[in-house]
C-alpha positions as CSV (number, residue, x, y, z in Angstrom):
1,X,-61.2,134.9,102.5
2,X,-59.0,136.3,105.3
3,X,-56.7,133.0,106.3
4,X,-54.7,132.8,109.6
5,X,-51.9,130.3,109.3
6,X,-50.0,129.3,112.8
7,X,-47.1,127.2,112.3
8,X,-45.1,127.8,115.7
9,X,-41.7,126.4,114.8
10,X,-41.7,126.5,111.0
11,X,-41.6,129.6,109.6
12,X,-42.2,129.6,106.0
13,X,-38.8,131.8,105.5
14,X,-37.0,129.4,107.2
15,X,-33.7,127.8,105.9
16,X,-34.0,123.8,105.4
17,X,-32.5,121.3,106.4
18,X,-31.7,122.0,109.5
19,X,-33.3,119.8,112.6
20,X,-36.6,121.3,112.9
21,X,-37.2,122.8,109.3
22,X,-38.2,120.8,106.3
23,X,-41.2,119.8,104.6
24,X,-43.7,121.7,107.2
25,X,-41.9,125.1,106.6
26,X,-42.1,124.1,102.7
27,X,-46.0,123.6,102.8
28,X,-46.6,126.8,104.6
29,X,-44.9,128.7,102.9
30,X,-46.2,127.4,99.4
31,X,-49.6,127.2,100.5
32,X,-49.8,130.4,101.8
33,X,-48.0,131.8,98.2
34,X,-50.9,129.7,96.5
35,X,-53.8,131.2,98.2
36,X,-52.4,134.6,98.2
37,X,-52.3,134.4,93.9
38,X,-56.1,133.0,94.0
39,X,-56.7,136.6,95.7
40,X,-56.9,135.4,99.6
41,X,-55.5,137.0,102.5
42,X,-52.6,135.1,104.3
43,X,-51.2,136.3,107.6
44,X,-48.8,133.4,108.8
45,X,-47.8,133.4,113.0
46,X,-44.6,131.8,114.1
47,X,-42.6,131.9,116.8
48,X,-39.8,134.8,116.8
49,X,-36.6,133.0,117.8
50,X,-34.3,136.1,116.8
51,X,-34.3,140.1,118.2
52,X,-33.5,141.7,114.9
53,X,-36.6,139.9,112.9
54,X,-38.8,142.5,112.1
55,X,-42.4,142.0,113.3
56,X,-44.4,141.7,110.2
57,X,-42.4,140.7,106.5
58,X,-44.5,140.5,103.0
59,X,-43.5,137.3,102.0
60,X,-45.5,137.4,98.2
61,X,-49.0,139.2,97.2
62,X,-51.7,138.7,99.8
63,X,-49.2,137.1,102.1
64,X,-47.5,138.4,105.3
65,X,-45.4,136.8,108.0
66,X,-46.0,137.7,111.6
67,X,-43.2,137.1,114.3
68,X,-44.5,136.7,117.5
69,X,-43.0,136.8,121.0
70,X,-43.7,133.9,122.2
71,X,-41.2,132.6,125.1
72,X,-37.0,133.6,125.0
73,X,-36.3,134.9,121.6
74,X,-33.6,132.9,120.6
75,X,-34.0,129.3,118.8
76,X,-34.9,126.4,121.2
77,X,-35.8,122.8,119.9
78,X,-39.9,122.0,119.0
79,X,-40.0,119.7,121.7
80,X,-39.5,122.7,124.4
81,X,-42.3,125.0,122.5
82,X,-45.4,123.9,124.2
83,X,-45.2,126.4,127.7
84,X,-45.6,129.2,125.2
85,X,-48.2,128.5,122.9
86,X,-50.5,130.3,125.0
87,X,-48.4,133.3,123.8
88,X,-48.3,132.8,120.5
89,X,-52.1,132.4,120.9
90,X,-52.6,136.0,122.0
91,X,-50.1,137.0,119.3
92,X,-53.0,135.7,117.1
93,X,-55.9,137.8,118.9
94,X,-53.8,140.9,119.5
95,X,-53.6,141.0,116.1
96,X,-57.1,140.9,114.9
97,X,-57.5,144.8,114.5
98,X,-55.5,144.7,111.7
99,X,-58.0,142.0,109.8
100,X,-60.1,139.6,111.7
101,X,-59.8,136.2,109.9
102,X,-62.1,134.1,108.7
103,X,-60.5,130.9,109.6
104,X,-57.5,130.0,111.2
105,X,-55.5,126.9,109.5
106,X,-52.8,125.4,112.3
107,X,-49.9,123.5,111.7
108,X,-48.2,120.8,113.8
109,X,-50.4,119.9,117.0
110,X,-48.6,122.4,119.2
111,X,-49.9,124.9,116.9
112,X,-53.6,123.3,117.2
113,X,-53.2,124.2,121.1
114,X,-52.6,128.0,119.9
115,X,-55.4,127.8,117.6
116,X,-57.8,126.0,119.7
117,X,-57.5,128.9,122.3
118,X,-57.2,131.6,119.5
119,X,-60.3,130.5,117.8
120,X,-62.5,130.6,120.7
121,X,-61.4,134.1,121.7
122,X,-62.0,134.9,117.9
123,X,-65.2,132.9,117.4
124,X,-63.9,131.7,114.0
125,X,-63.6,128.1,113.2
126,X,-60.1,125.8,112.9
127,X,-58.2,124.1,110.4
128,X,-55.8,122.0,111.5
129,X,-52.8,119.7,109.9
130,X,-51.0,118.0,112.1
131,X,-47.9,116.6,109.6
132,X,-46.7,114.5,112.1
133,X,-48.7,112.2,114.6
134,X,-47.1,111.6,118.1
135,X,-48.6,107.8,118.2
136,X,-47.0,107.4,115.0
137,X,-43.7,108.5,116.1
138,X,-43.3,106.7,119.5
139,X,-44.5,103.2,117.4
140,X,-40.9,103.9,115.3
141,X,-38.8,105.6,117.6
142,X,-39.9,104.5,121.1
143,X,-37.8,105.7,123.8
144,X,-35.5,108.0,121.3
145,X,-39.2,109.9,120.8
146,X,-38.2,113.6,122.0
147,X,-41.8,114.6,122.2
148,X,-43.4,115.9,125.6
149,X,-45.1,113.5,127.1
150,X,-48.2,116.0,127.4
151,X,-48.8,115.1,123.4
152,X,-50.1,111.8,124.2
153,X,-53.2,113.3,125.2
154,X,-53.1,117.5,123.7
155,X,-52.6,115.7,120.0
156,X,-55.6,113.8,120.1
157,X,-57.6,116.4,121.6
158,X,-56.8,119.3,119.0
159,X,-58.1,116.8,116.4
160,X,-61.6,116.2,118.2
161,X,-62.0,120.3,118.8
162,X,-61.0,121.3,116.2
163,X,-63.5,122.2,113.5
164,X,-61.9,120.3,110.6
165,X,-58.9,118.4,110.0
166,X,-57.2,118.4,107.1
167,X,-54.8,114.9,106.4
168,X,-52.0,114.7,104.1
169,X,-52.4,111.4,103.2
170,X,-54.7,108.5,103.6
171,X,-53.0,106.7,106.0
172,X,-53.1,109.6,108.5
173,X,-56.9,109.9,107.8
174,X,-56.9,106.2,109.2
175,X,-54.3,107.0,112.1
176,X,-57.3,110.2,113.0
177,X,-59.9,108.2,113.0
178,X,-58.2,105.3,115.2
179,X,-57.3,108.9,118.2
180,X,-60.9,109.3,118.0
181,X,-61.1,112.4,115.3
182,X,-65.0,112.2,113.6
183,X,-64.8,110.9,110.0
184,X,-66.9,113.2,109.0
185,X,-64.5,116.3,110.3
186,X,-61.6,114.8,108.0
187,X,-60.9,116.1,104.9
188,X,-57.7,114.7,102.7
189,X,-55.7,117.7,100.5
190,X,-52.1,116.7,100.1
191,X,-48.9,118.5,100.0
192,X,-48.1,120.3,96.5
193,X,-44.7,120.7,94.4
194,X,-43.9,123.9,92.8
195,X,-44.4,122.5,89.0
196,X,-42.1,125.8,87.4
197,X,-39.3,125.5,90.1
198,X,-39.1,122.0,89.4
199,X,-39.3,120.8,86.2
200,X,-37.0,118.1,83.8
201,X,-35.6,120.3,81.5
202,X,-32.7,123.3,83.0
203,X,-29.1,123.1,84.4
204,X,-28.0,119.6,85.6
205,X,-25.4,119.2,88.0
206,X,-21.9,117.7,86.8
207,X,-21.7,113.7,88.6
208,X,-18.4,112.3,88.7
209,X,-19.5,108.4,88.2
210,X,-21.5,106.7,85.8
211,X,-24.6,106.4,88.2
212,X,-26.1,108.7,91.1
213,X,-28.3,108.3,93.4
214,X,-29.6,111.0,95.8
215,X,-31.4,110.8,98.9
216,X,-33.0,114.3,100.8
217,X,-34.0,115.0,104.2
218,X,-32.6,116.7,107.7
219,X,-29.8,114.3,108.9
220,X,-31.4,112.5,112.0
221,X,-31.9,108.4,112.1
222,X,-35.2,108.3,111.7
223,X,-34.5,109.5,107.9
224,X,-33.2,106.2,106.9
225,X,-30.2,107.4,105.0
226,X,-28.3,104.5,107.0
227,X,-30.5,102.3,104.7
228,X,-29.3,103.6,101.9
229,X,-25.8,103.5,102.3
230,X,-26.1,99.8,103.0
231,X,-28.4,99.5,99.9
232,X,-25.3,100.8,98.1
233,X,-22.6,99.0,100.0
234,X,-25.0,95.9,98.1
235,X,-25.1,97.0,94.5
236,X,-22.5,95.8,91.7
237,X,-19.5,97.9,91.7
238,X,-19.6,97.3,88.1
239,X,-22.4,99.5,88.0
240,X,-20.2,102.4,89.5
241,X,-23.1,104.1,91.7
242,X,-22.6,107.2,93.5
243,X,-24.8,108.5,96.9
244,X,-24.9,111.9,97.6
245,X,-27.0,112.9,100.5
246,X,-28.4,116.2,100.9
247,X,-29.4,117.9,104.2
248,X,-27.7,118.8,107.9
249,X,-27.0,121.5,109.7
250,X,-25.6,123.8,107.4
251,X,-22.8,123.6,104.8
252,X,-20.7,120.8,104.2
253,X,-18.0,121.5,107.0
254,X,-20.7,121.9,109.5
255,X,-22.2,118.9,108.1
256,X,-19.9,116.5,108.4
257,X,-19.1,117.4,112.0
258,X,-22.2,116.7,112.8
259,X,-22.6,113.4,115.1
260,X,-25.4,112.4,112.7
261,X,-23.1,112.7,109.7
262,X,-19.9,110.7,111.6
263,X,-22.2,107.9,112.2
264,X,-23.3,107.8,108.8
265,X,-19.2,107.7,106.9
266,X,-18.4,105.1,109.8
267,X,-20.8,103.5,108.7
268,X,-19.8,103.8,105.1
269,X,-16.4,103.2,106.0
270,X,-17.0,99.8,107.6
271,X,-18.8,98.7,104.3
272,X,-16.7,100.3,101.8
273,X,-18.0,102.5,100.2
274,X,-17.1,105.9,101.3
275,X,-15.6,106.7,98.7
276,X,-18.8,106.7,97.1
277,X,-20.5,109.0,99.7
278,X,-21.0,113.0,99.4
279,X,-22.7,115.1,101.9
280,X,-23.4,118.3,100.3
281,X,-24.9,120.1,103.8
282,X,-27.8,122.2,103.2
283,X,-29.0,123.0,99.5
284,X,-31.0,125.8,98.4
285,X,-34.0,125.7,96.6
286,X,-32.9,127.5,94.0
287,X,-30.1,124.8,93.6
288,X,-32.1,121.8,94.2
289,X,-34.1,121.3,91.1
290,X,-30.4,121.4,89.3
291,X,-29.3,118.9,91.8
292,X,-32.5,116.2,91.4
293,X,-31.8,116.1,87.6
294,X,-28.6,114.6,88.4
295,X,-30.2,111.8,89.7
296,X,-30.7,108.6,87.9
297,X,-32.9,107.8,91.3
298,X,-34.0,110.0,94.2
299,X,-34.4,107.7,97.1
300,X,-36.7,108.1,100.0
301,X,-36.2,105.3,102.8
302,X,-37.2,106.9,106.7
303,X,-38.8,104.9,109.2
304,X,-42.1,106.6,108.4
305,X,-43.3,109.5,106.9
306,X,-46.6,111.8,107.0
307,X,-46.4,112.8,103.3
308,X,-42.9,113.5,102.1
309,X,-42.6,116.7,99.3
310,X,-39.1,115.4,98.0
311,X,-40.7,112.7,95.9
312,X,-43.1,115.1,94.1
313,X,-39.9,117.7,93.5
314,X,-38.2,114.5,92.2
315,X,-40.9,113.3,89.6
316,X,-41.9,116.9,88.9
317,X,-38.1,117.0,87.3
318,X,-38.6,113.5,85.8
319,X,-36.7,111.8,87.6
320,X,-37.6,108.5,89.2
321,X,-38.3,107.3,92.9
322,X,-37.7,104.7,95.1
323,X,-39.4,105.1,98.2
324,X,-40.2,103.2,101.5
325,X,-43.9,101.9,101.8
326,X,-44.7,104.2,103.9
327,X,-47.3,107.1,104.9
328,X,-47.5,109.3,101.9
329,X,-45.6,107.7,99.9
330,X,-47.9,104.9,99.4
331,X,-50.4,108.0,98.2
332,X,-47.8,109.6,95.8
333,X,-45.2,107.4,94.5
334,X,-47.2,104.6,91.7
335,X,-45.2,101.1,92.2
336,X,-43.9,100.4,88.7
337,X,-44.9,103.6,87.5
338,X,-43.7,106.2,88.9
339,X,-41.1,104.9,90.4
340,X,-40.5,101.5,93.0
341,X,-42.3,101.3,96.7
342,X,-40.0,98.8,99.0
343,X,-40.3,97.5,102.4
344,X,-38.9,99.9,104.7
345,X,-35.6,99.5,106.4
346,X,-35.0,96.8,104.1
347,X,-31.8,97.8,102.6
348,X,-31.3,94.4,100.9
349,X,-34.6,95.3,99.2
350,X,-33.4,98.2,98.1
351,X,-30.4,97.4,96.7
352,X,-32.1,94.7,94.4
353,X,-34.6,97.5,93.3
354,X,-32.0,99.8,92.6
355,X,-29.5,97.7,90.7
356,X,-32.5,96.4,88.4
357,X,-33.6,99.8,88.0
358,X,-30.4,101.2,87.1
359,X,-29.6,98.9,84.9
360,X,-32.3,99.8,83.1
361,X,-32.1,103.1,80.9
362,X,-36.0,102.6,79.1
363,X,-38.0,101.9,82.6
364,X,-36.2,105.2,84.2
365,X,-37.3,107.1,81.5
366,X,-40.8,106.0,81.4
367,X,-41.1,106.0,85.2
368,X,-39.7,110.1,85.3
369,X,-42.3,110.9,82.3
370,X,-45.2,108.9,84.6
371,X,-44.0,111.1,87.7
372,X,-43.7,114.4,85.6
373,X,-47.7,114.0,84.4
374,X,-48.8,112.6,87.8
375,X,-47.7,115.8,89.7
376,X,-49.2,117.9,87.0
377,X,-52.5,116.4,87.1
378,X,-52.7,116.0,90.7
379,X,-50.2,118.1,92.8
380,X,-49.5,121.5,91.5
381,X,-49.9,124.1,94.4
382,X,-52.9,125.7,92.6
383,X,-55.0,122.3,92.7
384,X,-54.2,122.1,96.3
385,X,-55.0,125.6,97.4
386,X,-58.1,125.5,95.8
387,X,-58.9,122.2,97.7
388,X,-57.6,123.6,100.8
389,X,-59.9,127.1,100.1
390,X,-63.1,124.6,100.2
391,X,-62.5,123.3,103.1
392,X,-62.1,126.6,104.4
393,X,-65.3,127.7,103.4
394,X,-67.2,124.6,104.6
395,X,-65.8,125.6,107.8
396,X,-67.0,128.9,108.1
397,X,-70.4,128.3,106.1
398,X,-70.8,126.0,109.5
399,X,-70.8,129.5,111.9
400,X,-72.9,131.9,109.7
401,X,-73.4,133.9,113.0
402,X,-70.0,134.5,113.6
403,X,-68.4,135.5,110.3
404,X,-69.4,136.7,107.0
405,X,-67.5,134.9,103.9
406,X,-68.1,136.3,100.5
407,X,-68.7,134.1,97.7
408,X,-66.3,132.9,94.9
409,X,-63.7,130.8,94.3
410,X,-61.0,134.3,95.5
411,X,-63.1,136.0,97.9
C-alpha cells in the first residue's frame, strides 16, 4: 500500500526532548520505518520550520519525509499551528502526482483537520491517532492548558469524520467513545519499542551511588518529575539512591537554565536532596538504551499520559518500571510483574514502592525478565505495523470505487 503520514509538528527526524518533540515524533518515525521493511510506501508531511531543509529526505527503504510550507518557516509552538493546516493540507494534494496514496494516517488532531480536508480532495479514506486528547488535558491542567480553544470542538469532530481511528490505549478508546467517536470506527494498535536498539545486554553507563533511578520525558510540569524528586527526598538515605532525569531543551547547560529545570533543584534543594539530582539535557537514542540499563528503576509519574514509549524502552532492556496509573500505562506496565503501577502524584506512594523495590535484588530481576518477554510478545514494531497495515486495508476495502489496493500482507 501507498501510506500518507501527516504529523504537522513532529517530524519523525526531529531531536527529542525538546517541548514539542517526544513520543509522537518517536511513533512516526518507527512506524513509518516498520511499514516501509514489510514493503509499503511511506511518504510522511510535516511542517517545514527551517529554510535550508530540503523538501523531500529518504528517511529508510520505502520511506520519505516531505517538508512542507506551511505558515512562517521558522519553529513556532504546536499550540499556534492550526491557521495553517489548510496549507499543509494542499502540501498533501499537490503532491499526489508523485504517488497517489491509498490512505492517509494523521497524527495529533491538528493534523486530522489537514487530513480531513486532504482526503476529501483525494477521495481516499483517514486514519487518525490523536496521542493526546484535548478533554483530557484541560481535566489535568485546567487553566495552564495551552491548547486553542477551537480544539474543544475540531478534536471531537476529526474523530466522528474520520474514517477510522486508531487508539493507543484502552482508556483513550473509552475517552473516544465518551466525544462521540462510533465504536465500531475504533480500532486499538499501540505504540511499539525498537526490540534491537533496546535490549538488556550492551554498554551500561557508570552510576556514582549504590542505587539509580531514572525518570524520562520533555521538562514541563505536567511530566511529574516534581513527584519524583519528593519520592526520593522520602526514601532511606541508607539506601543511597540516585535520580537522574533525562530530557529539556538541549544539553545540560541549556538544561539547567531552563525555568522548568530551576524549579525542579529548588525544589530539590528545599528537601535535600540535590545532591542526589542530575539532569543530563537531551540524550540520544543511540545513548539511551546505555543509559536505561543503569537503572535499577525507570520511573514514569505525569499527571496523565496517552500511551507513554519510555516504559516499553525500559522493560525491553530489562529493567523495571514504576509508573503512574495512568492512560497507557495501565495497558503496558503489569502491577507486580513487570514492574509497580502507583496512584499518581502520590509521591509518598512512590517512595514506599521504590524503597521496597530497591531493596529487593530477586523481584527487580524477575520484574526486568517479565518486561523483556512482554515487549517481545506484544510490542515489537513489526507486530504493530502489521496491525496498523489491517486497519489500513479495512479502510480502503470500505471505498472500492475510489482506490484500488492490492492484496497481501506487503502490497
Amino acid at each position: 500500500m501507498r501510506v500518507s503520514m501527516i504529523s504537522e509538528h513532529a517530524s519523525p527526524l526531529a531531536v527529542l526532548g525538546g517541548v514539542d518533540a517526544g513520543g509522537q515524533n518517536v511513533h512516526v518515525a518507527a512506524l513509518s520505518i516498520a511499514l516501509g521493511r514489510l514493503g509499503h510506501e511511506v511518504t510522511v508531511y510535516t511542517r517545514r520550520d527551517d529554510a535550508a531543509l530540503p523538501d523531500r529526505v529518504p528517511m529508510a527503504p520505502g520511506v520519505e519525509v516531505v517538508h512542507v510550507n506551511a505558515g512562517p518557516i521558522e519553529p513556532i509552538p504546536k499550540d499556534e499551528m492550526l491557521p495553517y493546516m489548510g496549507e499543509l493540507a494542499d502540501g498533501v494534494v499537490a503532491d499526489r502526482h508523485r504517488a497517489r496514496p491509498d490512505v492517509l494516517h494523521s497524527h495529533f488532531w491538528m493534523s486530522g483537520l489537514a487530513g480531513l480536508d486532504a482526503a476529501h480532495r483525494l477521495g481516499v479514506p483517514l486514519l487518525h491517532t490523536f496521542h493526546a486528547l484535548g478533554v483530557v488535558k484541560r481535566r489535568h491542567q485546567g487553566v495552564e492548558d495551552t491548547s486553542p480553544p477551537e480544539r474543544r470542538w475540531l478534536e471531537p469532530r476529526v474523530g466522528r469524520e474520520a474514517d477510522g481511528v486508531i487508539a493507543t490505549c484502552s482508556d483513550e478508546a473509552f475517552e473516544l467513545k465518551a466525544l462521540g467517536v462510533p465504536p465500531h470506527r475504533i480500532s486499538v494498535v499501540p505504540c511499539g519499542v525498537d526490540l534491537e536498539a533496546f535490549t538488556p545486554e550492551g554498554p551500561i553507563a557508570t552510576r556514582p551511588r549504590r542505587h539509580r533511578i531514572v525518570t524520562v520525558g520533555r521538562l514541563v510540569r505536567r511530566k511529574g518529575a516534581d513527584t519524583v524528586i519528593e519520592a526520593l527526598a522520602g526514601l532511606n538515605r541508607d539506601l543511597d539512591v540516585e535520580l537522574v532525569v533525562v530530557g529539556g531543551p538541549g544539553d545540560v547547560a541549556e538544561t539547567l537554565a531552563d525555568a522548568e529545570a530551576q524549579r525542579l533543584l529548588a525544589l530539590a534543594s528545599d528537601l535535600g536532596v540535590a545532591d542526589r539530582l542530575t539532569f543530563t539535557g537531551q540524550v540520544s537514542r543511540a545513548d539511551m538504551p546505555t543509559l536505561l540499563r543503569s537503572a535499577d528503576a525507570v520511573v514514569c509519574t505525569p499527571w496523565y499520559e496517552p500511551f507513554g514509549i519510555v516504559p516499553l524502552e525500559a522493560m525491553a532492556c530489562g529493567v523495571p518500571v514504576v509508573a503512574a496509573a495512568v492512560g497507557g500505562f495501565i495497558d503496558t506496565v503489569r502491577d507486580d510483574e513487570t514492574g509497580r503501577l502507583v496512584p499518581p502524584r502520590d509521591p509518598e506512594a512512590l517512595a514506599r514502592t521504590l524503597e521496597a523495590l530497591l531493596g529487593d535484588d530477586e523481584a527487580r530481576r524477575a520484574y526486568g525478565a517479565a518486561g523483556r518477554a512482554r515487549v517481545e510478545s506484544r510490542y515489537s514494531w513489526g507486530r504493530i505495523a502489521e496491525e496498523s497495515a489491517r486497519v489500513y486495508r479495512a479502510a480502503a476495502a470500505a471505498r472500492p470505487s475510489s482506490i484500488t489496493v492490492a492484496s497481501g500482507g506487503t502490497s
